[in-house]
N, C-alpha and C positions, 0 to 999 in steps of 0.2 A: 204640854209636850208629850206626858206619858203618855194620855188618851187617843192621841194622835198616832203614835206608831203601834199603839195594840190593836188602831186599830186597820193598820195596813197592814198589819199580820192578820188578822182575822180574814180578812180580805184575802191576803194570800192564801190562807188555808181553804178557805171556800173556791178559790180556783185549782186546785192543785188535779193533779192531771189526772183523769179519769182511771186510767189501769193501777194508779200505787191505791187511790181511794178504796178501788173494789179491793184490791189484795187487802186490805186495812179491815175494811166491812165496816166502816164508821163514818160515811157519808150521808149528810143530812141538811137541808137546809137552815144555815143558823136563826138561832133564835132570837140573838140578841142586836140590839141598832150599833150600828159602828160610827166613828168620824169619818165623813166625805174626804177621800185623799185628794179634792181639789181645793181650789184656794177657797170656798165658801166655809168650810169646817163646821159645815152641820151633820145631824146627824140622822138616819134615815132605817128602817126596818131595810136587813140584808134580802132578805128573801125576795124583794122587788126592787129594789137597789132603780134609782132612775135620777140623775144630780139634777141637780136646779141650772137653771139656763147662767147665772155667773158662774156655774162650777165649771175648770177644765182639767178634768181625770189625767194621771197620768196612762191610762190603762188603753188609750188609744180612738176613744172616743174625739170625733171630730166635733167643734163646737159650731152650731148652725145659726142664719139670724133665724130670729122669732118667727114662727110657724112656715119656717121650713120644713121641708121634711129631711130626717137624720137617714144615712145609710148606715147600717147597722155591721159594724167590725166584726172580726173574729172574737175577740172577746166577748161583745154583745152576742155572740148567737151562741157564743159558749154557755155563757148565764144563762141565755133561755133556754138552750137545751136542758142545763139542767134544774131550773124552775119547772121543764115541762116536764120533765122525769120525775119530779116529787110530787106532783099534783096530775101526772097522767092527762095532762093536757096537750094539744100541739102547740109550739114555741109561736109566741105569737109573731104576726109579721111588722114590719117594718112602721111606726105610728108619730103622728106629727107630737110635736114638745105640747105640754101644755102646761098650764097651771097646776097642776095636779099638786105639786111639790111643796107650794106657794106659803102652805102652812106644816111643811113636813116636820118642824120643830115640834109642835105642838101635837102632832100625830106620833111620833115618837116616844112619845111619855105615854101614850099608852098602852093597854096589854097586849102584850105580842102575841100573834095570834100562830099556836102550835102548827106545826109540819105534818099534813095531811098521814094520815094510817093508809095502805095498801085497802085498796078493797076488795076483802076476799072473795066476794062474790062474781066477780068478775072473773071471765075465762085469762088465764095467766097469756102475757104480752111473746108472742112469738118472735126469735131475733133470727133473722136471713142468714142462710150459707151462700155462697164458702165464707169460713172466717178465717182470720189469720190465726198465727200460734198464740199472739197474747188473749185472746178474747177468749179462742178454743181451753187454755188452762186458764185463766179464769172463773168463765164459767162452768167448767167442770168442777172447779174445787168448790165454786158453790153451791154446787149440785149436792158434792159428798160432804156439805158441812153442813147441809139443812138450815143454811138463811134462807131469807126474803127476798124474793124480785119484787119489788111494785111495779115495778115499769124499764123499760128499758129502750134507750134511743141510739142507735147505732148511724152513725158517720162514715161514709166509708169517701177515704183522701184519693184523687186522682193520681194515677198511676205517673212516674215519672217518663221523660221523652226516650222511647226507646225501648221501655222494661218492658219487658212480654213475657216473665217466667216469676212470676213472687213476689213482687214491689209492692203489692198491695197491703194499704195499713185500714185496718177497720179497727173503731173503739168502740167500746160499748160504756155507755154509762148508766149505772142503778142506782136508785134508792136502794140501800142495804138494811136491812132491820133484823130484828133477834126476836122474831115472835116465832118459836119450834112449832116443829110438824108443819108448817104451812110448803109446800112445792115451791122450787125454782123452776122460773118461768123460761127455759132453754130447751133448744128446738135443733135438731139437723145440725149439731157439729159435726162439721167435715175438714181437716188438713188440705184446703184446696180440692185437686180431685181423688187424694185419698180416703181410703174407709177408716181410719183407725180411730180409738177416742183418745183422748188425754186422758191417764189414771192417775193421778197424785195422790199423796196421802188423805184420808176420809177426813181430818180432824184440822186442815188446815184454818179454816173459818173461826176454828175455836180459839186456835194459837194467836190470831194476826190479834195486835197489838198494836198504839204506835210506839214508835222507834226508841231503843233504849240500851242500854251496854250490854245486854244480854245475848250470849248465840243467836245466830238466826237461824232456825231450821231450812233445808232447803228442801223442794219440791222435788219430783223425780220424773221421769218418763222413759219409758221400756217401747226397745224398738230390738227388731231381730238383727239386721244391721244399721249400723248410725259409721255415716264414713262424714268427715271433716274435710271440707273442703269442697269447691263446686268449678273445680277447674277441668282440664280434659279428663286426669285421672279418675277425678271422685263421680263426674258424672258419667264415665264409660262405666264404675265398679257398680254404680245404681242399675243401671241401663241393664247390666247385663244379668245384674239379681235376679229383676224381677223378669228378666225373659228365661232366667231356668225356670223360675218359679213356677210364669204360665205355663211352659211346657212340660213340667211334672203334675199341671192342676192343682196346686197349692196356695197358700197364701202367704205372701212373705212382706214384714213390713221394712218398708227401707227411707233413711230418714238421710236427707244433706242440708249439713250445715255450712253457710259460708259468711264471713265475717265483712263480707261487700256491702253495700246498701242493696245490692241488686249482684245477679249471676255476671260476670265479664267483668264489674267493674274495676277489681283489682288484676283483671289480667292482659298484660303485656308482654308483647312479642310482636317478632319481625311483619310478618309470619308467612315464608314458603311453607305450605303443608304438605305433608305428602300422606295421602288416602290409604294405605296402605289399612292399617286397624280401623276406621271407620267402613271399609269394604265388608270387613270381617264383623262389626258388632250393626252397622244397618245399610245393608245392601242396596236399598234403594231408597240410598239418600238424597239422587238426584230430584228423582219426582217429589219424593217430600221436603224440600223446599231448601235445602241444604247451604247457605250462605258460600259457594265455592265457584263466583261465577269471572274468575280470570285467573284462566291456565297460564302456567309460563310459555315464554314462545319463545325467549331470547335467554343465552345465559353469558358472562362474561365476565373476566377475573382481570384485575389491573394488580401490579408490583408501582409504589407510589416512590421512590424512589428522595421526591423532594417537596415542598410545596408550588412547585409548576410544571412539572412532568409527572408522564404517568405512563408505563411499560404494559402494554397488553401480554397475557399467557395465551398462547395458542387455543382454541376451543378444544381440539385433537388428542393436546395433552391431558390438561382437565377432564375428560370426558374418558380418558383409560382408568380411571381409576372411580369405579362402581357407585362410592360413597359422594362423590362430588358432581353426580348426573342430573339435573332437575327434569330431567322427561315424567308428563304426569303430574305434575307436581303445581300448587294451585298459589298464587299471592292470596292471602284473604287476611282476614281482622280474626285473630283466637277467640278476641271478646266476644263478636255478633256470631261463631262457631258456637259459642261455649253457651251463648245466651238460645240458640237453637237447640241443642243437647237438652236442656234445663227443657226447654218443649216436652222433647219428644219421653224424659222422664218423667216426668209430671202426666203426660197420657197413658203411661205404663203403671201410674198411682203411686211413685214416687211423690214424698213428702218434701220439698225444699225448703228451708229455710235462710234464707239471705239479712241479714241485719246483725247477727247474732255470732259472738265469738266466745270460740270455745278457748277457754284462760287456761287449764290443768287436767291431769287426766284422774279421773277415780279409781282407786286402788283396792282391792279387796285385802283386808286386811289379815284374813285366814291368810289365803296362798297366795298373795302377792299378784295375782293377775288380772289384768287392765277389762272394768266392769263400763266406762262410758269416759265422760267428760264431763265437767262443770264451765257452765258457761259463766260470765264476767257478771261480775255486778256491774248497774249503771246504777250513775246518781250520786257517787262519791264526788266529793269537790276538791280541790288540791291539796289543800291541807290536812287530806282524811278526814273528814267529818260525812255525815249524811244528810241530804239534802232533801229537798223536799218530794224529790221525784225517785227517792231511792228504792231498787228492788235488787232482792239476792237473784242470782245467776241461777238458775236449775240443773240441776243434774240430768243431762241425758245419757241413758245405760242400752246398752246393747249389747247381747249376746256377741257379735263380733263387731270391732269397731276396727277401721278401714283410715289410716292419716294419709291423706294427700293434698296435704297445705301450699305444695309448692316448692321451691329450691329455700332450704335452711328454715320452714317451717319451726315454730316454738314447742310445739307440742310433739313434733317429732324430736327435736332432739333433745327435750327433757326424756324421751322413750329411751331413746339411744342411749344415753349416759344413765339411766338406772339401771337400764338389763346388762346393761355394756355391748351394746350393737356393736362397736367399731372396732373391737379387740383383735381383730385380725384382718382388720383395715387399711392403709394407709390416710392420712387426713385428708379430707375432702379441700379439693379446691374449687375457686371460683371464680367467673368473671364477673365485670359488672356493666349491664345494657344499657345504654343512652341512647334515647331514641325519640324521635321529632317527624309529626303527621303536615306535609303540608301541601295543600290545594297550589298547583303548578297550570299556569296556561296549556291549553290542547296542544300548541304547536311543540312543546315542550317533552309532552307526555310520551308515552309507548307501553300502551297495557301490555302487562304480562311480560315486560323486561324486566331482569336480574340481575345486579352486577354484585362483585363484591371487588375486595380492595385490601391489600396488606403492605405494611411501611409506614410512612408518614403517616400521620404527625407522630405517630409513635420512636422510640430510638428502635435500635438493633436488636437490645436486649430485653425487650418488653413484647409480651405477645400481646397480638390483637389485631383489629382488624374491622374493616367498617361494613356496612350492606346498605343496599340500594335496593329498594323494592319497588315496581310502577303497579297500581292497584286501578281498578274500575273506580268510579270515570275519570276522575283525573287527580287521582291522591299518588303520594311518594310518601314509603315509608325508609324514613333516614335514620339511621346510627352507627354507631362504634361499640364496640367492645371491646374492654381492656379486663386485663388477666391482673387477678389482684395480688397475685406472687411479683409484682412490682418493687422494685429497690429504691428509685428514688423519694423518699416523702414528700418532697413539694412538687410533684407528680398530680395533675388535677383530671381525673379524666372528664367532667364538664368541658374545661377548657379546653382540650384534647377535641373536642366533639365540636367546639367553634372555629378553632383552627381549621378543622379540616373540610367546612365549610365556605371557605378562604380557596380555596382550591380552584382553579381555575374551570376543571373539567365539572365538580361540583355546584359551582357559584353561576356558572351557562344553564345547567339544568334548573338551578332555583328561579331566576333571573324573570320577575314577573310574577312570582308566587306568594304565598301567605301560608306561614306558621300555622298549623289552629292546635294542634296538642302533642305535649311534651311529657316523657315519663323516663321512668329507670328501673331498674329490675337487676339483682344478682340472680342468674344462671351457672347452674355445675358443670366444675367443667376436669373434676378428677377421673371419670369413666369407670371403666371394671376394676380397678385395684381399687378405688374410694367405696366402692359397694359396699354400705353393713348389710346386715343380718336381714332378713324382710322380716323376719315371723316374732313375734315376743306373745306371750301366757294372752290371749285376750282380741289378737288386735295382729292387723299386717300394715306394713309403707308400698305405699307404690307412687308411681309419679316422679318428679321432681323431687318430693321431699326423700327418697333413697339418691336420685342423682342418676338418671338416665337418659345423660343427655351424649349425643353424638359429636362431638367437638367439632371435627372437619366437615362434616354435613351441616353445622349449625342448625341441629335438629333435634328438637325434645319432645314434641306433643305428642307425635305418634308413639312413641315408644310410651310415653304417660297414657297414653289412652289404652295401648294393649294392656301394660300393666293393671291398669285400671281393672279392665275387663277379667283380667286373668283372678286377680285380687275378688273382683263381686261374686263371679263364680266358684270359685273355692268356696270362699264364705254360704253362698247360698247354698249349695250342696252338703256342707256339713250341716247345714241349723237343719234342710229337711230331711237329712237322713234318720238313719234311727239312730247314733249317739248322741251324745249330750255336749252341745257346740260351745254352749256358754263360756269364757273362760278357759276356752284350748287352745293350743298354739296350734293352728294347722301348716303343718311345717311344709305338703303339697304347693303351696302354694309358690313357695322359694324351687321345689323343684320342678313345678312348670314354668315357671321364668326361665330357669337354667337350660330348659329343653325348645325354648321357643323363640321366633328367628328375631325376637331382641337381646337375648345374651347373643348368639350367633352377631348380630352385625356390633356391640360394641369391644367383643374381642377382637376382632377384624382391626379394628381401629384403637387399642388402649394401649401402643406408642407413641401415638402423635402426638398429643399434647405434651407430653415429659421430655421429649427429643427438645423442645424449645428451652427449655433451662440451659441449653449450652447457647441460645441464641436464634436468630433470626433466620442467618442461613445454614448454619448445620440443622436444622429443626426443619426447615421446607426442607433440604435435601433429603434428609432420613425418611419424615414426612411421604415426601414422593415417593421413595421406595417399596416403603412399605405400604403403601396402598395400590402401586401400581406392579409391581413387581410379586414380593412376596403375597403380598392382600393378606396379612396378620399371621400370616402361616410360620416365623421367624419363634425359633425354642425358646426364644427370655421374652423378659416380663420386667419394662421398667418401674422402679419402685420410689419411694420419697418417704419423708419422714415428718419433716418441716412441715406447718401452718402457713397461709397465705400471710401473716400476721409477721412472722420470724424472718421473713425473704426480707423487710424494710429494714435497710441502714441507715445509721446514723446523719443527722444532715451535716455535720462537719465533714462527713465525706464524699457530700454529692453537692452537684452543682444546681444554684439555686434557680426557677425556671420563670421569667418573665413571658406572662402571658398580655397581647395586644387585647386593648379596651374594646367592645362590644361597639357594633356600626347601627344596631337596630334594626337593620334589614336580613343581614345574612348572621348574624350572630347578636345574643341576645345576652342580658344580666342574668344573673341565675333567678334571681326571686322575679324579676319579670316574667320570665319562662317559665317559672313555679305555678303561676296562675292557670295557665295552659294546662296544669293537671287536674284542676278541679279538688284541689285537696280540700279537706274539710274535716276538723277535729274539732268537739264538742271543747271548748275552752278553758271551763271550768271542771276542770279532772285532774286525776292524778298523770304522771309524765309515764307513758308508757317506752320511755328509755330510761331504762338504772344503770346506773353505778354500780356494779356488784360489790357488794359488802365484802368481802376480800380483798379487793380491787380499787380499794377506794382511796388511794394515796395513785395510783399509776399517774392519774391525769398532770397531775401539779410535780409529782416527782421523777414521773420519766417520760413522757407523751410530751410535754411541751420542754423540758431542755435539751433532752436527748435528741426526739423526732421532728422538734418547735414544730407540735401539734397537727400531726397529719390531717385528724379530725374536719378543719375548717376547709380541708383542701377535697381529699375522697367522697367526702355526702355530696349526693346530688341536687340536696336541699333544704343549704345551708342551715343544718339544726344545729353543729357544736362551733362555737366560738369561743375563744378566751378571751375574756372583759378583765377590765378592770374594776376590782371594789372598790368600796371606800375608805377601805383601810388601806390602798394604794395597792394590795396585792393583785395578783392574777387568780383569777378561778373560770373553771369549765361551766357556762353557759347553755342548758340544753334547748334549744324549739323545737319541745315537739309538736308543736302544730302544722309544723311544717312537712313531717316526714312525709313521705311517698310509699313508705311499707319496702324498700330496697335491700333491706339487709344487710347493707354495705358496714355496717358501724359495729353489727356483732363479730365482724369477718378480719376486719382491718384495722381496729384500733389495736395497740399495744398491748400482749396478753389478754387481749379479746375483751376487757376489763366492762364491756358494755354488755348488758343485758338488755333482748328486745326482747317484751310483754304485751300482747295486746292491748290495744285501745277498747273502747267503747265501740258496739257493733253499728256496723256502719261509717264509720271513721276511717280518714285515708283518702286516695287518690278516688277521682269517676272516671277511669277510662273510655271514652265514647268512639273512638276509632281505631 
């Protein structure tokens, strides 16, 4: 029995995944015969590894009758890949069963015949550009650590449906060896269509070890700007780098990181755009192919008064007040925007990266000012241990680095809370997006109609409000938004979103249609008084993750996108000036925001949202006013103090809210509906929701008697539920496999008691529409 699992570990080590190997430098064909982990339990040289026609692998191997011919699995062309990488041979093809085996016992006892030497004579093995980023620092560190390439087979995986900016994964797999002075055999690394190399430290090769309780060193990489994030912001701030760049004749390296599997995939919105900053950063975005092809035609505002009526606002009225005009103004998909953008950087020699999540920011420990980021490890398993696939996170360093993660990004407000960004802020609020893609009959449809919608199902005292988007050729983008300054705790706003689907006027337009995807997203919705600081020693916010959203327009990306742009150029103009960029605050940067027509329209507007804390209708009445009358011209400035978190009372003093059961056609269960996001989180990992260590009594001590656990109610994705143990008690239950990346749970739980931490890069929702 011992023989037997050593030697399905042995086995496991000789498949282990081609990038930890080369980071290791200790791949080699085994030398020694292992037990067959099928049922024949013999034993056979690894290096040719082939079972006997009663063996059935559990490794995936189909078992065939006698002289058939086998179609060779992913596993099998794994193995051959890398038998042909040791012996410089091509993998052989595809070959009928034979006896060959028939006496593998007996072949086994004898001498095992050594793992081919590289032969030096031979012109070293060329490997194809573009690479991606794992192969590019790979093979770079082998470069500067003077191993051995024997050979090298490179794989390169089809790109997913839809990805057109980064998806691409190439491995490379080597024989690694220790015989010094001899050349690695690498050729034309390129960062896709960037020029830049990977530089890590020269002596990594010497370090790599396997895995042990010792520090891991990490790798580095230097880039002029590295902005976080691949949403409107992060890629207007690239976009517009590297066009000062061209236009001074410089070279400027610009690096995007996004923790999606791909560009769009974690971005959701309604989305009315309005072109406004895209006019401004590329002009002829028509011709270049620009994802903007249904203008609005119709716009229309309903007062929902019940769940069967519904009050039209005059167009005349609407349409006096500047901020609420859609002339211009485009329905489209952010994601297939955002996944166009990632184009048109990437042809300016921007570097993207998509898979890859940046965990912490690197600190310089002289002056305290922000040198890059450290991206995640992967490979940890839940229990903290390290696995077979484990590799430390690298440091990417830039001269200036650029956060726009999004609304309530990790990385921005660990920024915020060290320098103390918010110090003369009032607290950010937020709402939180529910929103539902579904293919509707033509008869149905009307490209380029608008509508939005205030009232039901919501109470009096709760703001929010639904939208209605008609998109080319026959999609509806559906949702609600609810304001998480909410009081009632058993308050669901999932449910809220099926209700109002219930809706007579609602349930005629679905009537013949099909769901296909469903997400959530918190958006800011505090305005100009929520504004911290932009600039800290190192590094600026722009986007979403500062909070520049327009409440009454229900409009963020332009303004994310100017900022953006405002943010790359600063940045780039300092690196190529003559001072010394690294590690400065450029504080320009906050004063062209302040001077540019996005502080202009959200002053305009930063009463409207705080008027509704007295309610629904003193909040529209003010509301109106002030944007139709005054237009923000009014001497005060309303303020708040209170957390979205602190507005929830107690549930002995609110009424408990009985929501109707799901029909399956017009409303849906939530974890059915969850499917619809494409969520996907690597299993075996650590929970990328904590408990903060402070905070670690809230749940059992005030969250479930005080609020009887909002938790299960607010997620859109059903991750917290309180279970019962076996000790009969209650405890808080986290799924994070389930999350959506919403934010909602650092926002709203009780004293915020939750900490969100990135996942494993690529983890999370696929938004495809």
């Amino acid at each position: 029995m011992r023989r037997r699992s050593r030697g399905r570990e042995m086995w496991r080590r000789h498949r282990r995944t081609t990038a930890t190997l080369l980071l290791r430098g200790t791949w080699r064909p085994l030398r020694w015969a292992i037990r067959c982990q099928g049922r024949c339990g013999t034993r056979r040289p690894t290096s040719s590894h082939r079972p006997s026609s009663r063996c059935r692998r559990r490794s995936g191997r189909v078992r065939t009758r006698k002289g058939a011919a086998a179609t060779p699995t992913a596993a099998q062309e794994r193995r051959h890949l890398l038998t042909a990488a040791a012996s410089d041979k091509q993998p052989p093809p595809s070959r009928r069963r034979s006896h060959r085996w028939k006496n593998h016992r007996w072949r086994s006892r004898r001498r095992r015949r050594r793992p081919p030497l590289p032969d030096l004579d031979r012109p070293p093995l060329s490997v194809p550009a573009p690479l991606t980023f794992e192969l590019a620092m790979l093979s770079r560190m082998a470069q500067r650590g003077g191993a051995v390439a024997a050979s090298a087979v490179v794989r390169q995986a089809a790109q997913p449906p839809g990805c057109r900016s980064g998806a691409v994964r190439t491995i490379a797999v080597a024989a690694v060896g220790r015989l010094p002075g001899t050349p690695v055999a690498v050729s034309s690394f390129r960062h896709r269509r960037g020029q830049r190399q990977v530089m890590p430290s020269p002596s990594f090769l010497a370090q790599a070890r396997p895995f042990s309780a010792e520090a891991v060193e990490r790798e580095q990489m230097e880039f002029d700007v590295l902005i976080i994030g691949g949403g409107p912001a992060g890629l207007g701030a690239a976009i517009r780098a590297k066009q000062v760049a061209n236009e001074a004749g410089k070279e400027l390296s610009v690096c995007v990181v996004e923790k999606g599997a791909e560009i769009g995939a974690h971005i959701l919105s309604g989305n009315v755009f309005e072109p406004r900053a895209l006019n401004e950063l590329i002009p002829d975005w028509k011709e270049k192919g620009a994802p903007l092809d249904t203008p609005v035609v119709s716009d229309t505002f309903y007062w929902l008064p019940s769940g069967k009526h519904s009050v039209p606002i005059p167009s005349f009225l609407t349409h006096l007040a500047p901020d609420l005009r859609q002339d211009g103004n485009y329905v489209i998909s952010l994601g297939a925007l955002c996944r166009w953008l990632g184009e048109q950087a990437e042809e300016l020699g921007v570097e993207i990266y998509p898979g890859f999540a940046a965990a912490e920011p690197v600190i310089d420990e002289a002056s305290g000012a922000v040198l890059g980021v450290q991206l995640a490890d992967v490979g940890i398993a839940k229990d903290g241990r390290k696995k077979d696939t484990y590799e430390p996170g690298m440091q990417l360093l830039g001269k200036q680095t650029i956060l726009a993660e999004g609304c309530r990004g990790s990385l921005s407000e660990a920024i915020m809370e060290r320098f103390n960004l918010r110090k003369d802020a009032c607290p950010q609020h937020y709402g939180l997006g529910i929103k539902e893609v579904w293919e509707i009959p033509e008869d149905n449809h009307e490209p380029g109609k608008v509508a939005h919608t205030i009232g039901w199902p919501l109470d009096m005292m709760s703001y929010g409000g639904s939208f209605i988007y008609h998109m080319k050729p026959n999609l509806v983008h559906l949702g609600l938004v609810v304001g998480l300054d909410y009081s009632n705790p058993y308050l669901s706003p999932y449910q809220e979103f099926q209700k109002l689907k219930q809706h007579p006027r609602v349930k005629a337009m679905l009537e013949g249609g099909k769901c296909i995807s469903y997400g959530a997203r918190c958006l800011n919705e505090g305005g100009l008084q929520a504004m911290p600081k932009l600039t800290f020693p190192g590094g600026m916010i722009a986007g979403c993750s500062a909070g520049f959203l327009n409440v009454p327009k229900i409009k963020g990306s332009h303004t994310a996108l100017k900022t953006g742009m405002l943010a790359g150029a600063t940045a780039a103009q300092a690196i190529l000036g003559e001072g010394d960029a690294a590690g400065a605050e450029l504080v320009k940067y906050e004063s062209d925001v302040k001077s540019s027509w996005v502080h202009k329209e959200l002053y305009r507007v930063r009463n409207f949202k705080p008027a509704w804390h007295a309610g629904m209708i003193p909040g529209m009445a003010y509301g109106a006013a002030s944007l139709i009358l005054t237009r923000g011209k009014e001497p005060w400035t309303f303020k708040w103090a209170k957390k979205d978190s602190e507005y929830t009372k107690p549930a002995k003093d609110c009424k408990k809210i009985e929501y109707p059961k799901p029909d399956g056609v017009y409303s849906f269960d939530l974890l059915e509906n969850l499917i619809r996001s494409g969520v996907n989180h690597e299993h075996d990992q650590p929970a990328h929701l904590k408990v903060k260590d402070d905070k670690a009594t809230v749940p059992l001590q005030e969250s479930l008697p005080k609020y009887d656990g909002p938790e299960g109610r607010f997620c859109p994705a059903k991750v917290y539920e309180y279970v019962q143990a076996d000790d009969g008690k209650m405890r808080l239950q986290i799924n994070a496999q389930n999350c959506v990346h919403c934010k909602c749970c650092s926002i709203k739980t009780p004293q915020e008691y939750i900490k969100w931490t990135v996942p494993e890069g690529g983890g999370g929702p696929q938004y495809a529409a």
